[in-house]
N, C-alpha and C positions, 0 to 999 in steps of 0.2 A: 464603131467600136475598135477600129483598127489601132489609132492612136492612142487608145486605153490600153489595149493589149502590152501594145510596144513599151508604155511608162510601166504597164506590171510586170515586164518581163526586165527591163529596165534595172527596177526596185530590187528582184531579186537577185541580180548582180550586181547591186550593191555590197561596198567592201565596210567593212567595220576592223574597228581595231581591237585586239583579244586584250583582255586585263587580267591581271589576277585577281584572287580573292578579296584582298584589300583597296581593289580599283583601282591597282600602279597597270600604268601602258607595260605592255610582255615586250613591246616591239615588232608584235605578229600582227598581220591583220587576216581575215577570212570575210569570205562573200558572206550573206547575210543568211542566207542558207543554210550554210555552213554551220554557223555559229550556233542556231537554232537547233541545229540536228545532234554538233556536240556538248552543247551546254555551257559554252564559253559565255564568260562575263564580259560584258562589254554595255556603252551608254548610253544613252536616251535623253530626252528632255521631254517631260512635261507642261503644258502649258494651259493654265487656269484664267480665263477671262469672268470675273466678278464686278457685279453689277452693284453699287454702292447704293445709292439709294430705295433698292426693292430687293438686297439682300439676297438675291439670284445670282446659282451660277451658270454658265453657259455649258451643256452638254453634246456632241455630237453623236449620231449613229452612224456608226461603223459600217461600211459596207459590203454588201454579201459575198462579194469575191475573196475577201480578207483573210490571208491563212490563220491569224489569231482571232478568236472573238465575235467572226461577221453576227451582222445586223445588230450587234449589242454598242446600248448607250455607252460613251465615253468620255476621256478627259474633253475639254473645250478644242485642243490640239495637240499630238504630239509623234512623235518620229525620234529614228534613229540618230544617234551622229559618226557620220560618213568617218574612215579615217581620214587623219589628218584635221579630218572639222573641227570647228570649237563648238561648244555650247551657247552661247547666247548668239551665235549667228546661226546655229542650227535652228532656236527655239523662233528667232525671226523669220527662219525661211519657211518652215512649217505651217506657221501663220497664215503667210501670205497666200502660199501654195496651197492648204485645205479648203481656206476659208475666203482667201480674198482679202484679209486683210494687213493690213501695212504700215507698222507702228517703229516710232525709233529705240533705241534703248533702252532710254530714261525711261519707256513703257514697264518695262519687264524687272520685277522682284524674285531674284533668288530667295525662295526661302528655305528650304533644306533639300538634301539627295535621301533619294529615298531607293532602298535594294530589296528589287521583286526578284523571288525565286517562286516558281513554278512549272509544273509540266501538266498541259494539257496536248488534245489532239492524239488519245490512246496513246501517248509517250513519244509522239515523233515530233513534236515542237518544244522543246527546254527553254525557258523563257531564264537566266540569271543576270538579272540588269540595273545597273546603277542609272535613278533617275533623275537627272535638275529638275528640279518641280520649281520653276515659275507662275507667277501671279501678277495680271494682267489687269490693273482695277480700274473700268470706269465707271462714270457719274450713274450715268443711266445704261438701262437695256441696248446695246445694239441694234435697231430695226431688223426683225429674220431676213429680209427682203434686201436688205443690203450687203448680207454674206454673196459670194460667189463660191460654190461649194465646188472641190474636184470629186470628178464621182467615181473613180477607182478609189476613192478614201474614205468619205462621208456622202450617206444618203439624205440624210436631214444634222437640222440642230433645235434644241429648244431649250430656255431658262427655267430653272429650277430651282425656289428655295432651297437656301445649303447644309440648312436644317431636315428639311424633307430627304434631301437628299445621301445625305447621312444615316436618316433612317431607312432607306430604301437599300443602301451598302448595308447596315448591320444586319438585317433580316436574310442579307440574302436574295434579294430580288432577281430571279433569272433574267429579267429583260436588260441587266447594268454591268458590265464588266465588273468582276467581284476586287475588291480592295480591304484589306483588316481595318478597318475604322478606330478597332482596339488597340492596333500596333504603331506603326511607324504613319501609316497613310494618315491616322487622327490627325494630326500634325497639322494640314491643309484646315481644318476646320476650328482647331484650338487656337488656331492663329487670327483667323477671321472674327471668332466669337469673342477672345479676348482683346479684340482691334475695337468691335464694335458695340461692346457694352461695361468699355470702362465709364465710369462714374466722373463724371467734371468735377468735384467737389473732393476726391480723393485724389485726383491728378494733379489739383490746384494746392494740396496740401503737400504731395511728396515733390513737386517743385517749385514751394517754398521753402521745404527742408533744407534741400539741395544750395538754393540761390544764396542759403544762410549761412554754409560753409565758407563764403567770399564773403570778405572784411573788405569792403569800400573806401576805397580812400586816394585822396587827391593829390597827384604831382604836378610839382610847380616848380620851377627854378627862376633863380635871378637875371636877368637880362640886360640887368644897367652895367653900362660901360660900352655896350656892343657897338657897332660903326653900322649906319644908317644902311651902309652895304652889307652888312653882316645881315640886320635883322630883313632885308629883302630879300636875302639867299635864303634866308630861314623859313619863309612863307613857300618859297616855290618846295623846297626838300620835304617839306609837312606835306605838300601835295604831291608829290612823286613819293613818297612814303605810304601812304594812301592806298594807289597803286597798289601796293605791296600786298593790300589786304583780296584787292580784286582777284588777284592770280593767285593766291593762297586757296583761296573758296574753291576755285577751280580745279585745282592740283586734291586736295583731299577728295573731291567723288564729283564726275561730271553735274550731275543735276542739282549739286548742295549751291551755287549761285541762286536758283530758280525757287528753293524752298527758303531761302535767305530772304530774298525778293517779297515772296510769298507771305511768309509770317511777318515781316515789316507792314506791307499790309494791313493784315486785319490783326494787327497790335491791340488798335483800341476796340473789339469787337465785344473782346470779354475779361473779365478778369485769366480766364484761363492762358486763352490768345497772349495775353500782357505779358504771363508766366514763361509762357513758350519762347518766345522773341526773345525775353531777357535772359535766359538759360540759355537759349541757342546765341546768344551772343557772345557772351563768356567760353563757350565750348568749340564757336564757328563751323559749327554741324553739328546733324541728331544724334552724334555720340558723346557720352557724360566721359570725360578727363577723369573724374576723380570716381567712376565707378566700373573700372575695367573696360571703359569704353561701350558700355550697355545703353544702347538705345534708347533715348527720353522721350523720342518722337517716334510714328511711323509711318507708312506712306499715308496713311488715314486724314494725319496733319499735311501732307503736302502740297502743293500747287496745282492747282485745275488748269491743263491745256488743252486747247481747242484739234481737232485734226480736220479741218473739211474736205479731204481726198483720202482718206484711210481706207474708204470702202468707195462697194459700187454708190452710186447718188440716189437718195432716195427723198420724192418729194415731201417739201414743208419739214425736212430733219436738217439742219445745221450742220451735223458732222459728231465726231467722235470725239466724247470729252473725257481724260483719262489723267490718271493722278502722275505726277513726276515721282516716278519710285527711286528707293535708297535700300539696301539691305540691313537686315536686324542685325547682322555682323558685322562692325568694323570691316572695309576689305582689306588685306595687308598691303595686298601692291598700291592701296590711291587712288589715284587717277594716275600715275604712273605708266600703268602697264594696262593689256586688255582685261574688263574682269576676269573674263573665264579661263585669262592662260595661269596655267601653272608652270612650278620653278621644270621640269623636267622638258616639258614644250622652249622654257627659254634654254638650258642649257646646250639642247639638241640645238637650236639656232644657233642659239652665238657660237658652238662649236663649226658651226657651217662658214661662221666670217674670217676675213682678215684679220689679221694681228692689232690694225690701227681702228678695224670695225668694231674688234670685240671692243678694245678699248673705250668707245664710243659709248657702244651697249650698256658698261656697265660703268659709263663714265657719269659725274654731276648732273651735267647737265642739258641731258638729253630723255626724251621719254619714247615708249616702243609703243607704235601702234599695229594694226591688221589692214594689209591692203584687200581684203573680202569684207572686212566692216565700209571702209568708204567707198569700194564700190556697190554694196548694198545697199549704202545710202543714197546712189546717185540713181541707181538704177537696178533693184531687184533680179529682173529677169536675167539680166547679163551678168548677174555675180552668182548665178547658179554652181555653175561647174570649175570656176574660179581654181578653186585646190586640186581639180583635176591636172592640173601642167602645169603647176606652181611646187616646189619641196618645201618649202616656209612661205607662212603667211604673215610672218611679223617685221616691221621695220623701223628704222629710226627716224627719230625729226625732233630737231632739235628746238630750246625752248626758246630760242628767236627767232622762230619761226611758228611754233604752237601757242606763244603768247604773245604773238605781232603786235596786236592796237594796244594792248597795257605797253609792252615793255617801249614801242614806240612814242608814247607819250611821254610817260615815265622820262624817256631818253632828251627829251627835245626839255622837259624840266630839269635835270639835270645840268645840260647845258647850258641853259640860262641862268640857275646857281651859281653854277660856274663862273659866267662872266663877270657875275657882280661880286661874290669875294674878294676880298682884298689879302686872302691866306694862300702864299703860294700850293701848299701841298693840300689844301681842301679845295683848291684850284684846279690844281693836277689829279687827284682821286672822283672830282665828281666829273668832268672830261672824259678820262678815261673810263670811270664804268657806264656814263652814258654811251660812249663806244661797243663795249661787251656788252650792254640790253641787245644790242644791232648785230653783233660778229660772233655771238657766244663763245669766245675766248676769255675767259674775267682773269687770267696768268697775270698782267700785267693793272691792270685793276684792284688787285688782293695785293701785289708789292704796294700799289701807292696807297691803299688803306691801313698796311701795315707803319705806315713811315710817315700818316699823319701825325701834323703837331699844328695844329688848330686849335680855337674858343670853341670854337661851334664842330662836337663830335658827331661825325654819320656814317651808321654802318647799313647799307640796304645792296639786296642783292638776294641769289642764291645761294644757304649756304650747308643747313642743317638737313640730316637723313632721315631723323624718329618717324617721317610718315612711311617711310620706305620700311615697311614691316617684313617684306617680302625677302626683300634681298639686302637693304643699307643704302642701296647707291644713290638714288634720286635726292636732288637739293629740293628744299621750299625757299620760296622768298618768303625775305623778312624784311624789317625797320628798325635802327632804332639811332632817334635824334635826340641830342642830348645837349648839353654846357658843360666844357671842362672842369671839375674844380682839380684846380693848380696845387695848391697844398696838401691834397690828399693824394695825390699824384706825385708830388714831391716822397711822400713820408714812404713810397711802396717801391723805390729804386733799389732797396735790399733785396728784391725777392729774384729780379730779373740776373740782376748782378750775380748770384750765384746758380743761376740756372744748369751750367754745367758742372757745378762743383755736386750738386745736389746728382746730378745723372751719372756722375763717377764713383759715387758713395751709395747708390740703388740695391735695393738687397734681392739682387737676382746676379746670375755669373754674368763675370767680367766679359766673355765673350759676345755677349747680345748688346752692349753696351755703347753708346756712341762718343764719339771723341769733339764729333764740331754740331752740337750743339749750340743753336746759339740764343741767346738773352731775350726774352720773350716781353717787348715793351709793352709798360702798363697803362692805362690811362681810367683814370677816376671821372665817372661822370654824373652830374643831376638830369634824369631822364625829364624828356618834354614830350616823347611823344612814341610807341612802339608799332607798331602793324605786320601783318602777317602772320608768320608762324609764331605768336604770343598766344595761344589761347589757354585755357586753364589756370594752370598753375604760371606764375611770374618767373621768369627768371633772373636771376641777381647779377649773372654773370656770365661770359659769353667768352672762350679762346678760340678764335678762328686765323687763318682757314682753314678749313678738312681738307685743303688739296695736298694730300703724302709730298705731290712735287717740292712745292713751297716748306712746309715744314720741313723736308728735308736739306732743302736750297739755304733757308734763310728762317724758319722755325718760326714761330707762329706769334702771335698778340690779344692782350685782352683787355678787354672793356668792364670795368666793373661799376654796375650801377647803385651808387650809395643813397642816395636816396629812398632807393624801393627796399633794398639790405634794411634802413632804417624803418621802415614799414614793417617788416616780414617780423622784425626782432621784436616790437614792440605789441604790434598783432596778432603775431600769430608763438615765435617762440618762447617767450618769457609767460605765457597761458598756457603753455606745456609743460613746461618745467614746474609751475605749478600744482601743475596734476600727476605727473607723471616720474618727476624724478623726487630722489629721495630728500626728505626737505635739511636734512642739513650739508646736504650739495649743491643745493637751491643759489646760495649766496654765490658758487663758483660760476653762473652761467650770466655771461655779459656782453655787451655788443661787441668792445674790442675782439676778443676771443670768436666770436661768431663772422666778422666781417675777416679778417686775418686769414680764417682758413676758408674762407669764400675764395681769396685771393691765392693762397699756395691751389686751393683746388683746378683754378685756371691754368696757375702756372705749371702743373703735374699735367697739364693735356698736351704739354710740349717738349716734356721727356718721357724715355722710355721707348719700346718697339713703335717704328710706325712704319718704315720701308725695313723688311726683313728678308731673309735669307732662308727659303725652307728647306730641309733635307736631301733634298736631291739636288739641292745647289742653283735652285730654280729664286728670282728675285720675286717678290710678291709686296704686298704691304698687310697690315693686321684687319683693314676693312672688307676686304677681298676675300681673305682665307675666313674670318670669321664671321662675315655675313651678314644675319639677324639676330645676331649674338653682341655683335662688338656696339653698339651702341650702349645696352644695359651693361657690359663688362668697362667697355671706357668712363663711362661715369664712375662705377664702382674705383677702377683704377686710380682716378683724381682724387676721390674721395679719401682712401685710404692710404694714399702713398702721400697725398698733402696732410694728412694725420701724420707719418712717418717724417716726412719733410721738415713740419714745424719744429719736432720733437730733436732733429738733427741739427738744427737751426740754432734752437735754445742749447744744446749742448757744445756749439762751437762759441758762443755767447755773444752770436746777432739777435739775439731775440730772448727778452727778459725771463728769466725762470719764473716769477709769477704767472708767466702762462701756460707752465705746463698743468696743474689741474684745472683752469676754466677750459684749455681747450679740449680735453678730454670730457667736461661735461659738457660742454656746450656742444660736444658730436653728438654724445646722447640724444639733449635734447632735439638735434638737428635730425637724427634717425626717424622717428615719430611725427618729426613736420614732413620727410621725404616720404617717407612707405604712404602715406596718408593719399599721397596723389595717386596711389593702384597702382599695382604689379602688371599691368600692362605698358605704364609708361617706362623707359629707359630709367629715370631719376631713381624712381621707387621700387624699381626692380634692385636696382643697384645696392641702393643702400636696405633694403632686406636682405639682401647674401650679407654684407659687412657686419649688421646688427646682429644675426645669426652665427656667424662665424665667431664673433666678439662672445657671444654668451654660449656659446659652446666650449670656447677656452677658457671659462670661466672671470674674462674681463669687464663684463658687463653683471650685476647678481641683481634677481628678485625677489622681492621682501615679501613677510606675510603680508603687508598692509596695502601689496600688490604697484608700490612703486619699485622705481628701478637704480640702482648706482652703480657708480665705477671702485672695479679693483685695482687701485693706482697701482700696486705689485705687478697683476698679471696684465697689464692692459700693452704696455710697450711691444711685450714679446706676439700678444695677437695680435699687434697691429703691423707690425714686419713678418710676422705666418703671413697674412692674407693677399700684402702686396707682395710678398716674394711668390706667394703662387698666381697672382693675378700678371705678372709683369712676366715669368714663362711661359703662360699660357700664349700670352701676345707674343712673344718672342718666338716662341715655335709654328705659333700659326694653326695651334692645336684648337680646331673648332670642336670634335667630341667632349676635350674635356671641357673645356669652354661651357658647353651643352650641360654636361653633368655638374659642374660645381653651379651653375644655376638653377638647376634642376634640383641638386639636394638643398640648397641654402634660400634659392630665393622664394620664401613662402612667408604665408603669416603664419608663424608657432606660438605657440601658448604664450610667452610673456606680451609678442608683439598686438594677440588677439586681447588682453586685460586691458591693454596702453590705451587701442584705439578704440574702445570699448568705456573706457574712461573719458577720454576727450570727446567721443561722439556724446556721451552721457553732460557733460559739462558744457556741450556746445560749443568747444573751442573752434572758430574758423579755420578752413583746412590751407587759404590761402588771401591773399588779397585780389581784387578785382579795381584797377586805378583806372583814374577819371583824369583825361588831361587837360588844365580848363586853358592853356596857351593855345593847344592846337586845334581845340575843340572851335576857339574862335576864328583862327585860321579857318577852318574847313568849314564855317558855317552853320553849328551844328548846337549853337545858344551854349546853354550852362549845362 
């Protein structure tokens, strides 16, 4: 017992970190003692092993040494987390260390924190703790005989229906560490029971609901004229485009490749199955785009892995078969960052780095991981004490190196496109980004994409932030291959041509205002093929780069895909306007007018604050200062300054006056196709503060008959209120109010809840979902 002794004398001088009330780190930490004696908050992790097929969960008994609770039944596992620890490498060490057993991440489902407050031990133990309660699900029982129990922790274990055991909490059972079943703790079981007895037949109905929102339809462009060398470049780009989709899956949630896998699979198993796959296809994970991002799947649906080393060996048992988990919430950070760190953990780091490190940290294209995650993966026992003589456990690695065998592939197709065009500068741009898949530098890759002039248009790479919930910074890859059309590209050299005249006439002060702006070239294309970060809702149009450098160097470009615009107008907005706008405004909403500000929309992503100047005279840019903010506020910006832009435009008289009321309806009816994709995504975030603000000035009005139209009077003046205060907020760098003009405006209010209330009634599709039948034969993939 000697070694017993020493690990519980150990435990007790373990240190924890003090929280407040609200679970923010104090910065304090205290011995474990300590904390217990004064009643300080601090955290824990829970850990529920659930037995899927016999609807058992796994309980431990606590052992008698134990200052809380001895010899009473408990969680499956669980323990403190040390300071400095994180939670999900706590809830794995626990694991291993109780019980013997040894699972990787993809095991363990956050599903909520839950805060015990308690005092037992006649007042000299204060129990006030915030708990991760993880859920651990596998196939079958774990053989008892394969646990290795530590016995200063647990004296046994045993599987209990979690019904039974439910009842045995409610009544009170002295043998069970006591938990409110009625309160917060229910939670564990509401989750289990509503996992396990939904109804196939009601599942299969609300995602055909869903799958009915996407208007299906086929892009195709014309290929004759091309050069035998063209159309061979175009087979290998479709497949390094591809690519784009692999390391997409990956970057949104580690284990979302494996459930991808998974549900392709047993596709054909059920009509259900069938549902599943094609909903997750559209989505590219078990979170619904156009429903706040609300879970359609959950680990229940996911991938069976085998483990045959998890535990000790037990004969004629196989091993440990356990579901690849995903959480019911969206995570903000990705796959970017570790789940369990939060913004306060990164800040104290990157405040620890170099000036060139931070930059790194909080740079595109780089992601942060834990060196006590991979060394608990290599080796448990030795990643024990890890954060003991470590200050930070988090580090960089960059994505040519976290997505080696994609982007190396990827890379070596590239350059065989490359050889075979016969287009100087699609020569030069796919060269050198196969270059940056290898050196993760894409500086010089983003010039030569900017200063294509090619048939055959391709934008693939890192580039967009929306999964970076967390903080904005991390790039996804994307795709998108397309065909020039030449005369629709022709007709849009007005827009670029006054790109600084437009940023010198901005209704914000002259002082934030830039002088060398430059001309944002445009290029019109018919899409063949998109990948990666496409899922959901389509996008029409695309101004990149987001690198501040470049934009500020040499300012930005954009792609606009007329083909899909032509979709979206026909499918989806002229079925709104419909229903929704007041019918003898009806006549005003037309594709000109809806593709036009599609285009100023682009072009307004390349004026205005982007490298600024904050108050104390410190350089910043508007990504940086405003966060998880400035993606839903840059949309909104495009939107409503390219409303303002047009309206500038036709009063210099580059742009017909016939357009000023279709374009004013045609926003309308564009408000109700954007909100529709949910106040979680940037788009429809965005444009619910605009639509809000619009009908608060009374530019927007609601009729009895519960349509909506514009006040041609008051509409100009709201639409220079909105961008003049959206274009300071950037310029200052002001993320509070940033915060709160989102915060008041972007909601669904009463008109916007009748809109979409009507259109869900009418069945209008919320978006389209394209089939692309050129690439499709490329990749092998039939009709």
């Amino acid at each position: 017992m000697v070694e017993t002794e020493a690990q519980h004398e150990q435990n007790l001088e373990e240190y924890l970190d003090v929280l407040s009330k609200t679970g923010q780190k104090t910065g304090i930490s205290k011995t474990r003692g300590d904390v217990h004696r004064d009643g300080d908050y601090h955290r824990a992790v829970h850990v529920w092993i659930f037995a899927e097929n016999t609807q058992e969960l796994l309980l431990q008994r606590r052992a008698d040494c134990k200052d809380s609770w001895p010899g009473l039944w408990d969680i499956s596992s669980a323990g403190h987390i040390s300071a400095g620890d994180s939670s999900l490498i706590t809830a794995r060490r626990e694991l291993h260390e109780e019980l013997g057993v040894i699972l990787p991440k993809d095991a363990f489902e956050l599903i909520f924190i839950f805060l015990q407050e308690c005092v037992i031990n006649d007042g000299t133990f204060i129990n006030n703790e915030f708990n991760d309660v993880y859920l651990v699900t596998t196939l079958n029982p774990i053989p008892l005989e394969a646990f290795t129990l530590q016995e200063s922790e647990v004296s046994a274990v045993k599987y209990i229906p979690y019904e039974e055991y439910r009842r045995l909490l409610s009544k009170e059972d002295p043998d069970y560490v006591p938990y409110d079943v009625n309160e917060q703790y229910g939670q564990l079981f509401e989750i289990i029971s509503k996992r396990y007895k939904q109804n196939a037949i009601a599942r299969s109905v609300t995602l055909q609901k869903q799958l009915l929102r996407y208007a299906p339809v086929s892009l195709d462009a014309e290929l004759s004229g091309r050069s035998d060398a063209d159309r061979a470049a175009l087979v290998l780009l479709v497949k390094a485009a591809a690519i784009m989709d692999e390391i997409f899956y990956l970057q949104v949630w580690y284990s979302n490749p494996v459930l991808r896998d998974w549900l392709k699979k047993h596709a054909d198993e059920s009509e259900l199955d069938k549902l599943k796959w094609l909903y997750y296809l559209i989505n590219k994970s078990p979170w619904s785009c156009l429903d706040e991002n609300e879970a359609f799947l959950t680990t229940a649906d996911s991938a069976i892995r085998l483990l045959s080393e998890a535990t000790r060996t037990v004969k004629e048992w196989k091993g440990l078969e356990y579901r690849a988990a995903f959480p019911m919430l969206k995570p903000p950070g990705a796959n970017f960052y570790p789940p369990d760190m939060d913004k306060k953990e990164f800040e104290l780091w990157k405040g620890s780095l170099g000036k060139d490190q931070q930059a790194d940290a909080t740079g595109f294209f780089n992601v942060i991981k834990r060196h006590s995650e991979g060394l608990l993966d290599s080796s448990p026992s030795n990643s024990m004490n890890y954060l003991a003589g470590s200050s930070h456990d988090l580090y960089i690695v960059p994505f040519s190196q976290e997505y080696n065998p994609f982007l190396t592939k990827a890379s070596e197709l590239l350059h065989k496109a490359g050889d075979k065009t016969s287009s100087p500068s699609l020569k030069r741009l796919l060269h050198s980004k196969a270059d940056a898949f290898l050196s993760n530098d894409y500086y010089d890759s983003d010039i030569a994409w900017m200063e294509l002039d090619s048939k055959i248009d391709v934008t693939i790479g890192p580039y967009e932030t929306y999964e970076d919930a967390l903080f904005g910074y991390k790039a996804t890859f994307e795709a998108f291959i397309g065909v020039r059309d030449d005369e629709a590209t022709a007709k849009l050299k007005l827009f670029g041509d006054n790109l600084q005249v437009l940023e010198r006439n901005l209704p914000m002060d002259s002082v934030y205002k830039s002088e060398d702006v430059n001309a944002a070239p445009i290029r019109v294309i018919q899409l063949i093929y998109n990948a990666g970060d496409v899922k959901g809702p389509q996008t029409v149009a695309f101004n990149l780069p987001n690198d501040e450098r470049i934009v500020k160097d040499r300012g930005s470009s954009m792609v606009i895909l007329k083909n899909v615009s032509e979709a979206k107008f026909k499918h989806i907005l002229l079925p709104i306007a419909g229903v929704c706008v007041t019918k003898d405004q009806q006549e005003f909403v037309d594709f000109e007018s809806f593709f036009t500000h599609t285009i100023c929309h682009e072009c307004c992503h390349g004026i205005g604050p982007h490298t600024i100047t904050l108050p104390n005279g410190q350089k910043s840019t508007v990504r940086l200062e405003l966060q998880e903010f400035h993606s839903a506020l840059e949309e909104a910006k495009a939107d409503i300054v390219g409303l303002w832009a047009l309206r500038f435009l036709i009063s210099q008289d580059l742009l017909p006056k016939t357009l000023l009321k279709s374009m004013y309806v045609s926003f309308l009816a564009g408000c109700f196709r954007s909100v529709r994709f949910g106040l979680e995504e940037a788009h429809g975030k965005g444009q619910a503060l605009q639509f809000n603000w619009l009908y608060e000035k009374g530019a927007f009005i609601l009729h009895p008959d519960d349509t909506i139209s514009v006040d041609f009077c008051k509409v100009e003046d709201a639409v220079e209120s909105l961008s003049r205060e959206i274009l300071t907020i950037q310029a200052k760098g002001n993320k509070e109010a940033a915060a709160l003009l989102l915060q008041k405006h972007s909601k669904i209010s009463k008109p916007l809840e009748v809109a979409l209330k009507r259109l869900e009634d009418a069945q209008v599709p919320v978006d389209i979902v394209p089939t692309f039948p050129i690439a499709n034969e490329i990749l092998g993939e039939g009709n």
